[in-house]
SEPAKOL-78186 format. One line per 10 residues: number of its first residue (from 1); for each residue x, y, z of N, C-alpha, C, CB. Coordinates in steps of 0.1 Angstrom, whole numbers, plus 2048, in hexadecimal, padded with zeros to 3 digits. Glycine has a CB too. Layout:
N
NUM> X,Y,Z,X,Y,Z,X,Y,Z,X,Y,Z | ...;
END
This chain:
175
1> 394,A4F,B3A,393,A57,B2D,3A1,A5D,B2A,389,A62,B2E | 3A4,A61,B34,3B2,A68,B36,3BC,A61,B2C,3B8,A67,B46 | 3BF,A56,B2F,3C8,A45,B2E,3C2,A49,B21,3C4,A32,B37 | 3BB,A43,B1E,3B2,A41,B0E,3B9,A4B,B03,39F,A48,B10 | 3B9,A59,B07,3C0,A60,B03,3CC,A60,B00,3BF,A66,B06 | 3D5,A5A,B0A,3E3,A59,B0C,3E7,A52,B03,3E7,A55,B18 | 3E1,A45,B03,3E2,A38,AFA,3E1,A3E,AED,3D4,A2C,AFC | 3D6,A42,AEB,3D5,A48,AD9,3E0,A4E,AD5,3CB,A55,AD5 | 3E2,A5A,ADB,3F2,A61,ADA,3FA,A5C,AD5,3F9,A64,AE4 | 401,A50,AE2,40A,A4B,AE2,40A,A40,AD3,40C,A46,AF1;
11> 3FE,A3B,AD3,3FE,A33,AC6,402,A3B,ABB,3F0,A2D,AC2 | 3F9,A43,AB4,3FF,A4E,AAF,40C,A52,AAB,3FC,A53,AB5 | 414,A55,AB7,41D,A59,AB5,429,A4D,AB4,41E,A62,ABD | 423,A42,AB4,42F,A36,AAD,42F,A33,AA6,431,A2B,AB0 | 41E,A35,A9C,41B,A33,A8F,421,A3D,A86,40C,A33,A8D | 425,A49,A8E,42D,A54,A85,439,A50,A83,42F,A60,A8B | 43D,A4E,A92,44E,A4C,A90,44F,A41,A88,458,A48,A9D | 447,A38,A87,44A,A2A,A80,44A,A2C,A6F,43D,A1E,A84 | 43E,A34,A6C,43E,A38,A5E,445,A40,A58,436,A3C,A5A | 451,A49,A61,45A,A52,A60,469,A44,A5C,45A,A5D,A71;
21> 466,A3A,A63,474,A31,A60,46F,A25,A58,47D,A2C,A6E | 465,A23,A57,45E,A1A,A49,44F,A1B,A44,460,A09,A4B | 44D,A16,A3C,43A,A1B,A3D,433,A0D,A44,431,A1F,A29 | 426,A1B,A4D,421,A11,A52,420,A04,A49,416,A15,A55 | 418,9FB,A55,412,9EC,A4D,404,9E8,A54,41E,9DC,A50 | 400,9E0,A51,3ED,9DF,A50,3EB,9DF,A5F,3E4,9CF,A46 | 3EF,9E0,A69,3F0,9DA,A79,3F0,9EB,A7E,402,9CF,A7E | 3FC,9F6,A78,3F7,A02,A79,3ED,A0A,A74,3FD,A07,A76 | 3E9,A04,A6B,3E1,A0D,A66,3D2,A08,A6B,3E2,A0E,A55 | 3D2,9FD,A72,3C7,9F6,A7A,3C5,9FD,A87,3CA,9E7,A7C;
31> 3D0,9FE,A8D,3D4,A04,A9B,3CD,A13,A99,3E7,A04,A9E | 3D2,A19,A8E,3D2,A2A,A8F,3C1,A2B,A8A,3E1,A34,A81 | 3B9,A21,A7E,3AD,A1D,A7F,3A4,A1E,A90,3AF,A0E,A7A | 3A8,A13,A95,3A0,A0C,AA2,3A0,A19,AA9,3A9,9FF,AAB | 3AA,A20,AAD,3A9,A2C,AB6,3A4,A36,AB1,3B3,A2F,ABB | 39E,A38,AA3,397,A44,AA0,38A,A41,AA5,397,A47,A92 | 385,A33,AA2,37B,A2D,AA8,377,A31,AB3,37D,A23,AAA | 382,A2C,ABA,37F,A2A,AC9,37B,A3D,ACF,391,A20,AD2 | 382,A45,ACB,37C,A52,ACB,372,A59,AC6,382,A58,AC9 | 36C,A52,ABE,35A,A56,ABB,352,A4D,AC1,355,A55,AAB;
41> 35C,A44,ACA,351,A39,AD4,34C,A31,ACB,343,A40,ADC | 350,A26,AC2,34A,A1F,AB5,354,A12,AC0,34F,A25,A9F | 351,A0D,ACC,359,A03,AD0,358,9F5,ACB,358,A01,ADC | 34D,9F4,AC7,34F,9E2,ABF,354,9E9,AB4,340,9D6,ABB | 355,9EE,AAE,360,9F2,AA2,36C,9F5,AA3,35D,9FC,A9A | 36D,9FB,AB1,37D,9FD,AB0,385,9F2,AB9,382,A0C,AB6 | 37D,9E9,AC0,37E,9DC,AC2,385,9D0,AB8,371,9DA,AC4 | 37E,9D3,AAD,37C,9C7,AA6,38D,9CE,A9C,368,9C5,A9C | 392,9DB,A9F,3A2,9E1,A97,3A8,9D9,A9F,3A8,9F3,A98 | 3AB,9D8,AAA,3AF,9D8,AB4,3B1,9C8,AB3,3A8,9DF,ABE;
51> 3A9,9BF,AB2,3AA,9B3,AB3,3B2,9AF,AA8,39D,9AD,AB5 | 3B0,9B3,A9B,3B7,9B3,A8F,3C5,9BB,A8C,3AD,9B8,A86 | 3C7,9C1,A96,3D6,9C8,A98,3DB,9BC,A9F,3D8,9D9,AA1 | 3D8,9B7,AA9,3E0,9AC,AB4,3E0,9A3,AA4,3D4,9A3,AC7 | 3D9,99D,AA4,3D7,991,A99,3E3,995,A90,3C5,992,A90 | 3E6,99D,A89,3F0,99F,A80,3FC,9A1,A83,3EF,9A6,A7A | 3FE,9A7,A91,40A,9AD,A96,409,9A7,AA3,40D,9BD,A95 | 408,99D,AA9,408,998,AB5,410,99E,AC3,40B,98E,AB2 | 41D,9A2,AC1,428,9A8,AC4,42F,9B7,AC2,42F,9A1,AC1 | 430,9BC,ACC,43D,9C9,AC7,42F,9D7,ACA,445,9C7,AAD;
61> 435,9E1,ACA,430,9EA,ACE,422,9F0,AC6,43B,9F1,ACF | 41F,9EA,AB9,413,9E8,AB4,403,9E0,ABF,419,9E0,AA7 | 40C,9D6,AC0,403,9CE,AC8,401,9D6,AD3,408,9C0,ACC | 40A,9D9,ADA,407,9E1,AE7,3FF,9EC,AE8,411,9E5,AED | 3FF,9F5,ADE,3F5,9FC,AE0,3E6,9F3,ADD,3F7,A08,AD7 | 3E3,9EB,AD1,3D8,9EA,ACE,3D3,9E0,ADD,3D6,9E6,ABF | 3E1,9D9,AE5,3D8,9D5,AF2,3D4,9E1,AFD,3E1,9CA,AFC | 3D9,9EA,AFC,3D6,9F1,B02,3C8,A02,B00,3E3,9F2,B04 | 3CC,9FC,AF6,3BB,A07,AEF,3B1,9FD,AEB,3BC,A12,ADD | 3B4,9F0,AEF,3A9,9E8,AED,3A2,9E6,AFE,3AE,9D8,AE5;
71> 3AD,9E5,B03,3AA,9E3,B14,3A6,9F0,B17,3B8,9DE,B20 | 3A6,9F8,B16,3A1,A07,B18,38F,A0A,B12,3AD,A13,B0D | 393,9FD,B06,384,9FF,AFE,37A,9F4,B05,384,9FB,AEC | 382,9E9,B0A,377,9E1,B14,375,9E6,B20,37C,9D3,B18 | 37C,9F1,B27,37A,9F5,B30,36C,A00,B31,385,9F9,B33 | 36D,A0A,B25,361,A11,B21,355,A07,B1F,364,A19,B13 | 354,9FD,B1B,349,9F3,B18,345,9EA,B24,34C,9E8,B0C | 34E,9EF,B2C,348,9E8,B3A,34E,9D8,B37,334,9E9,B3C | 355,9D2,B37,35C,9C5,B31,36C,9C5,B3A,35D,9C7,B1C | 367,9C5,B46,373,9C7,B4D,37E,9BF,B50,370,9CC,B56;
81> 37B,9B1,B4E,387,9A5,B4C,38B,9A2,B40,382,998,B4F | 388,9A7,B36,391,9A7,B27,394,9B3,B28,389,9A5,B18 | 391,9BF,B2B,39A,9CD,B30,3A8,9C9,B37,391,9D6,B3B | 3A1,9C2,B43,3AF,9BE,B4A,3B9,9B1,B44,3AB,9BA,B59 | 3B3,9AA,B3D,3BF,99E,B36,3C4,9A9,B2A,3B7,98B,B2C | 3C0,9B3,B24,3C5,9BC,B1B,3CF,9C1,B22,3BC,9C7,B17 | 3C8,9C7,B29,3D7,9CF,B2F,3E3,9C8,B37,3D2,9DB,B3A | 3E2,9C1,B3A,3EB,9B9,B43,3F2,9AE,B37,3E0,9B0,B51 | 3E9,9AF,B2B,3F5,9A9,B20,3FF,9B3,B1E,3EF,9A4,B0F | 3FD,9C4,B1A,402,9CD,B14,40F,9CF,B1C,3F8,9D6,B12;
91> 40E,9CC,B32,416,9D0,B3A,420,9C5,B37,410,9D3,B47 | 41B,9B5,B34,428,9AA,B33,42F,9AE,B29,427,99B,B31 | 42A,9B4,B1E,430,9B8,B0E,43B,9C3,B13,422,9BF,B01 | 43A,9CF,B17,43B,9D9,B19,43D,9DF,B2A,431,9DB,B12 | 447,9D9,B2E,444,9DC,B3E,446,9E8,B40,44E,9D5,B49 | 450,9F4,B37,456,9FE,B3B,44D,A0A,B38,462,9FD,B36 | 442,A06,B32,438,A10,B2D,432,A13,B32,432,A10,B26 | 42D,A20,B38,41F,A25,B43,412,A25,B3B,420,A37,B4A | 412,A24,B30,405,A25,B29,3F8,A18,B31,40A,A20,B17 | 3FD,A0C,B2F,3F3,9FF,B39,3F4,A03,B43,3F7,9EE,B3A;
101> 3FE,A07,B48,3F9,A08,B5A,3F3,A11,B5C,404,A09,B67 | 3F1,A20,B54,3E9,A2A,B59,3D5,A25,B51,3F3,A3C,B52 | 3D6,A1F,B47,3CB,A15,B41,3C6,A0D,B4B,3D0,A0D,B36 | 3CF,A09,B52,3C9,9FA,B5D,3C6,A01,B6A,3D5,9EB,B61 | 3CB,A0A,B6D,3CB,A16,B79,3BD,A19,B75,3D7,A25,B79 | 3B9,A1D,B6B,3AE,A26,B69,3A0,A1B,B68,3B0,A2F,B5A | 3A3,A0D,B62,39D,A04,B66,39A,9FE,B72,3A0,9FF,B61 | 3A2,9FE,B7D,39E,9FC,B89,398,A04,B90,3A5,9FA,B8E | 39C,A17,B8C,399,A1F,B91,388,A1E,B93,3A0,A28,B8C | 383,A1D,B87,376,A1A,B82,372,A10,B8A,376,A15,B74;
111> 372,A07,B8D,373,9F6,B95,36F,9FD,BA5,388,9EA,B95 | 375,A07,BA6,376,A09,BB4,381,A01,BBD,36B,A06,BB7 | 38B,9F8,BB2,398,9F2,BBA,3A1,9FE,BBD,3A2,9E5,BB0 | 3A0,A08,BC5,3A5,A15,BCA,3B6,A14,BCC,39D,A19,BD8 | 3BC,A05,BCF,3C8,A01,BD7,3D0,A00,BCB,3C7,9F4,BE2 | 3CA,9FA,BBE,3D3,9F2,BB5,3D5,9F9,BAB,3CF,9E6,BB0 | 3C8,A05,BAD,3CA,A11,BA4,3D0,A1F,BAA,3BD,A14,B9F | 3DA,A1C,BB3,3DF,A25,BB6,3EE,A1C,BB6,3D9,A2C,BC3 | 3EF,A0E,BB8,3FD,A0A,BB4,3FF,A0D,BA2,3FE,9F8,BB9 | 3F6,A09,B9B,3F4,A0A,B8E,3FE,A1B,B86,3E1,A08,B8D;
121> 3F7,A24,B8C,3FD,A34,B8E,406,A31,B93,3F8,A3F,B96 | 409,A2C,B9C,414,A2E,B9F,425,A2A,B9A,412,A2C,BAA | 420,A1D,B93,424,A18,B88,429,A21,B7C,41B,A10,B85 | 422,A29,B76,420,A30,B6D,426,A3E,B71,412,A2E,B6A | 425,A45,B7D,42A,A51,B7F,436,A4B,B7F,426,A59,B89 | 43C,A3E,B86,44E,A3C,B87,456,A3C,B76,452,A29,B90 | 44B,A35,B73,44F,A33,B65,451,A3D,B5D,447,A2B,B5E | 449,A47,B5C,449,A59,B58,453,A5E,B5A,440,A64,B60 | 459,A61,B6B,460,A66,B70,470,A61,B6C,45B,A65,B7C | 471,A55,B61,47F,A4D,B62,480,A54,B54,480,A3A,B64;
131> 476,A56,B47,474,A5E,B3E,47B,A6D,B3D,467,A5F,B3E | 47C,A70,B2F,482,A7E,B2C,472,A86,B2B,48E,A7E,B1B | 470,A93,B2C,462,A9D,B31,464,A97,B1C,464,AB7,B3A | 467,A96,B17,461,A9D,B05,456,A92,B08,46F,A9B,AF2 | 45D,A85,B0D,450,A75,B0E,442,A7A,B15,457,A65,B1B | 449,A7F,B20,43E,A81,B2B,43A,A90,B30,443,A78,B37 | 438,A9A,B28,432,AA7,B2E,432,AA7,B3B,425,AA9,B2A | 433,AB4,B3E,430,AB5,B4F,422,AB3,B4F,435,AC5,B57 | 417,AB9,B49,40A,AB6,B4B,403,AAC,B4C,406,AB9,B46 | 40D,AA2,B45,409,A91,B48,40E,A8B,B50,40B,A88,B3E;
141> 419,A8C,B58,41D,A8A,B63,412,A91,B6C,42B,A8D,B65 | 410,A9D,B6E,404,AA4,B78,3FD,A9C,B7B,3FC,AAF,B74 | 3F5,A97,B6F,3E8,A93,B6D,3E9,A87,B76,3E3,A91,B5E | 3F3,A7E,B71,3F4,A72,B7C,3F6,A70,B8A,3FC,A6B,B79 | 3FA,A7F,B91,3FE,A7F,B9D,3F2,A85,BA1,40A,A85,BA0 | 3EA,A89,B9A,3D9,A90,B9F,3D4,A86,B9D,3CF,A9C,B96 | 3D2,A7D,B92,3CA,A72,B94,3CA,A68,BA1,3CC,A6B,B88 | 3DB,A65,BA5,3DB,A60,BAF,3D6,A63,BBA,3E4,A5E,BB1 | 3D7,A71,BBD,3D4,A7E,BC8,3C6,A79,BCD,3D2,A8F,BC0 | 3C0,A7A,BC3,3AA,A77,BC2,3AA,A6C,BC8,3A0,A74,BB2;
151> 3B6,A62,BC6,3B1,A54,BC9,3B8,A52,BD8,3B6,A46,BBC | 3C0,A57,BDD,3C5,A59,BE8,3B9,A5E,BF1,3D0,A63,BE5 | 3B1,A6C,BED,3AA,A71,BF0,39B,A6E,BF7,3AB,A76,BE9 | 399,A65,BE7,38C,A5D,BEA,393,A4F,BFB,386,A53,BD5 | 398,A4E,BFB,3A2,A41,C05,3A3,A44,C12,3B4,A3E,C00 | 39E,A55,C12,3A2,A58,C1F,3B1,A60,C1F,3A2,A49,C27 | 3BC,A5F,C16,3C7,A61,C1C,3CD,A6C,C1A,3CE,A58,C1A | 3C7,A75,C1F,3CC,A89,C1C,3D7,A8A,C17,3CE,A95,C2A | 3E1,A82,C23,3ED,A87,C1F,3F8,A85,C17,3F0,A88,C26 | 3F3,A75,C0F,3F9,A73,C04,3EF,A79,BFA,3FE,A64,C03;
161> 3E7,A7D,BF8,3DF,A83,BE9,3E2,A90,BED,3CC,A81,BE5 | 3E6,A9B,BF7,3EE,AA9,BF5,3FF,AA3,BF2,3EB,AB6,C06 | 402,A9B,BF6,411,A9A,BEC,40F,A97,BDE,41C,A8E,BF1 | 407,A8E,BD8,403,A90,BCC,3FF,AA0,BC5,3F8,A89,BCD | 3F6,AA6,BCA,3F0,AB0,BC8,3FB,ABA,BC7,3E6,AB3,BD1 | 405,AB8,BD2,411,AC6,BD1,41A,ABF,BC7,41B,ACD,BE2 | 41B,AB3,BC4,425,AB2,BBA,422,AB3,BAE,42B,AA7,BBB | 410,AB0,BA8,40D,AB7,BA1,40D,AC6,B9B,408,AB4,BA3 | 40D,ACE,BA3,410,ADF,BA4,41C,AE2,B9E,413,AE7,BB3 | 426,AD9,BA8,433,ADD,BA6,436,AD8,B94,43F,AD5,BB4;
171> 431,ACD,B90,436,ACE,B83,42E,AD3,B76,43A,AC3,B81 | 425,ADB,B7A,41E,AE3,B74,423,AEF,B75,412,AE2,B77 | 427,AF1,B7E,433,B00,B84,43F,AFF,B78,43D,AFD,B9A | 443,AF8,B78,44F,AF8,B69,44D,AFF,B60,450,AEC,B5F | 45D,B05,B5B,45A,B0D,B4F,45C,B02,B41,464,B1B,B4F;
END
């Protein structure tokens, strides 16, 4: 859910910057559509934005979100191999972006693949951490080093989910 959120955001906020340096076009306004959707839970409708955002805009950071709030939306529908060809299109498009890997983290997490969803985070916290804080809040960094933490936790492995856990603190401790 977490991801889900992130994704919207982040869509969001490219549909801004983008309409700030030209006006949207029918692929944005599909994208910023599909994810209103997808937050009143209307998933074959925000499904069917989403399929029609790829369709028009195949490429470029349009596409990547709508693979990735579409793979977030097959993941909510229990459709967990088109979740994962979603997201794993969005990571070849887009390698440098934590948005799919904390989406496909959260998909495994779900799966109960405990191992791939903690490489997945971990993916995504390196990728954060190479980021300026305005991209990545300290609270969203937290969140991913707690999420990891739980999954550490659930694994048995104390003592890497309290290094999670204190590195979470510490950057919530920031002024």
């Amino acid at each position: 859910m977490r991801a889900g959120l992130l994704c919207a955001v982040m869509a969001i906020a490219i549909l801004s910057s983008s309409a700030a340096a030209e006006s949207p076009g029918p692929a944005d306004y599909e994208l910023d559509k599909g994810v209103g959707l997808k937050s009143h839970k209307k998933y074959s409708e925000a499904i069917k934005c989403f399929d029609h955002v790829v369709s028009i805009n195949p490429n470029g950071t349009t596409a990547y979100y709508a693979y990735c709030n579409r793979g977030e939306t097959y993941t909510e529908v229990g459709e967990y191999e088109k979740a994962l060809s979603d997201l794993n299109k969005a990571i070849l498009m887009i390698p440098d972006n934590e948005v799919a890997f904390l989406s496909r983290g959260d998909l495994f997490k779900k799966r109960g693949l405990n191992d791939k969803a903690i490489a997945d985070y971990s993916s995504a916290i390196a990728l954060v951490d190479k980021q300026d804080n305005t991209h990545a809040p300290a609270a969203m960094k937290a969140g991913l080093h707690r999420d990891r933490a739980k999954l550490y936790q659930a694994m048995g492995n104390q003592e890497l989910a309290q290094k999670d856990e204190d590195a979470a603190t510490k950057l919530m401790q920031r002024p």
